[in-house]
Steps between C-alpha positions, in 0.01 A plus 500: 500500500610237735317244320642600189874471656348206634460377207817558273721320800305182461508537125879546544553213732318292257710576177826471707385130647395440106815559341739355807289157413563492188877560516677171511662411868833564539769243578726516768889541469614302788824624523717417835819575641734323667830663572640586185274262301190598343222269394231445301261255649777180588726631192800683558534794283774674636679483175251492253613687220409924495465472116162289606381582807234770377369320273483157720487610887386868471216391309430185680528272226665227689192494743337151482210587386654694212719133440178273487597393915200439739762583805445817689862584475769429225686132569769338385251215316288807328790656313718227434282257383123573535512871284539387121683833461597685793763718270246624273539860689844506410549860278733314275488199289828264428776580305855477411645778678454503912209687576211490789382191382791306556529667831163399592533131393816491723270613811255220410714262521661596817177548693356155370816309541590417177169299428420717165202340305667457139301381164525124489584368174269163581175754441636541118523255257873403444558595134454836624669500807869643395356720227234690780742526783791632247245773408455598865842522593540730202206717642742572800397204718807208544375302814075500294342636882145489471546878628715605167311242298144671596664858489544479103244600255291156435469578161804431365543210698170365429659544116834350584346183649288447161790576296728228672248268429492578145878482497587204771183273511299230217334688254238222466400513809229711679637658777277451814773793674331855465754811611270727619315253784846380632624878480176569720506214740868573578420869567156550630478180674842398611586211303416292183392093512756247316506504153413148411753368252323180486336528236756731271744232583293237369476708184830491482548145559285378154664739319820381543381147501317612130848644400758227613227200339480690164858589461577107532246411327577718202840478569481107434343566167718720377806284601364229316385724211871624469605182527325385162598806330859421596460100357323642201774792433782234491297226321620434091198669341620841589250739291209335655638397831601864555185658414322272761786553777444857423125498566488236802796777646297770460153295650721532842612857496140596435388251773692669748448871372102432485466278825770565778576910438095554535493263789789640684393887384117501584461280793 
């Protein structure tokens, strides 16, 4: 009997040390008073905004660890500029009407100063730049945070960022810009390398250089094709005269229709 009792404690002991090992540790909420401030780690969130502060302190979302933050306890450097998106446990998303999430941006940039990471518009190429940022300020986000910017659905942005290239950018040439890696760098990483223009703008310089030599080169040739069909219009054989001014006028309409529109309309 005894060793049967014996028995089932050890068994017991054993199953309860199994599953506490397998449970995940817990993090510690550091939070500190001092008079009538409260902290969290070295931030002050004495007025961090109710709406959020289940879903962000409760629930220890804004421990480092939780941020991507090797410090024991949450710093100034881990949320305002370490975290890529220390907002993401905000309940809301952006929008035109005042809600949490305005609330919450507010706090941020109180408790970090003002220094609020933003998109740059160097990481896009700048055909796009005024066509991408007017579609997230219509998304409910005027001053492009990287908190707002990462808080919207990447899909459509991902789409909006093709279709401003379609719309903005050469059509002839191969964009080396993808969406959907600079929507991830800026979100999961922090921040998104230059876009190198170099070599877009060097795309851009032949092609104006191809346009601006043929349009004087054909514009030459048709000035000096009108030109003889002018002289041949007013010389004394008319019937003939005016049958070749005719043609040599319409050699330079079609030169221009067949060479400058398709250089100017495809390049």
């Amino acid at each position: 009997m005894y060793k049967s009792k014996l028995w089932l404690r050890l068994t017991f002991l054993l199953l309860w040390e199994t599953a506490n090992s397998e449970m995940p540790p817990k993090e510690a909420r550091i939070l500190k008073k001092r008079g009538n401030t409260t902290y969290f780690g070295e931030i002050d969130i004495t007025t961090f905004p109710s709406c959020a502060y289940t879903n962000c302190i409760t629930s220890n979302q804004l421990s480092p660890a939780r941020l991507g933050c090797v410090e024991p306890e949450l710093t100034t450097s881990c949320l305002c500029s370490q975290a890529p998106t220390p907002l993401a446990c905000s309940p809301e998303g952006p929008s035109d009407e005042d809600n949490c999430w305005s609330d919450l941006e507010d706090w941020f940039a109180g408790a970090c100063n003002g220094s609020v990471p933003q998109v740059e518009a160097a990481t896009m190429p700048e055909c796009i730049q005024d066509c991408v940022f007017t579609f997230v300020r219509n998304e409910g986000c005027p001053a492009a945070t990287r908190n707002c910017f990462c808080i919207l659905p990447a899909t459509p942005i991902v789409k909006a960022g093709t279709d401003c290239w379609s719309a903005n950018c050469s059509r002839k040439k191969v964009p080396s810009f993808e969406p959907s890696s600079w929507h991830d760098d800026i979100c999961d990483l922090g921040s998104a390398v230059d876009y190198d223009q170099s070599g877009y703008d060097e795309y851009l310089t032949k092609v104006r250089r191809v346009r601006l030599s043929m349009a004087i080169l054909v514009g030459m040739i048709s000035v000096i094709l009108v030109t003889a069909a002018i002289c041949l219009c007013t010389s004394s054989d008319e019937s003939e005269s005016a049958a070749g001014g005719a043609a040599l006028m319409f050699v330079a309409v079609a030169l221009v229709l067949l060479i400058i529109v398709p250089v100017y309309t495809a390049m």
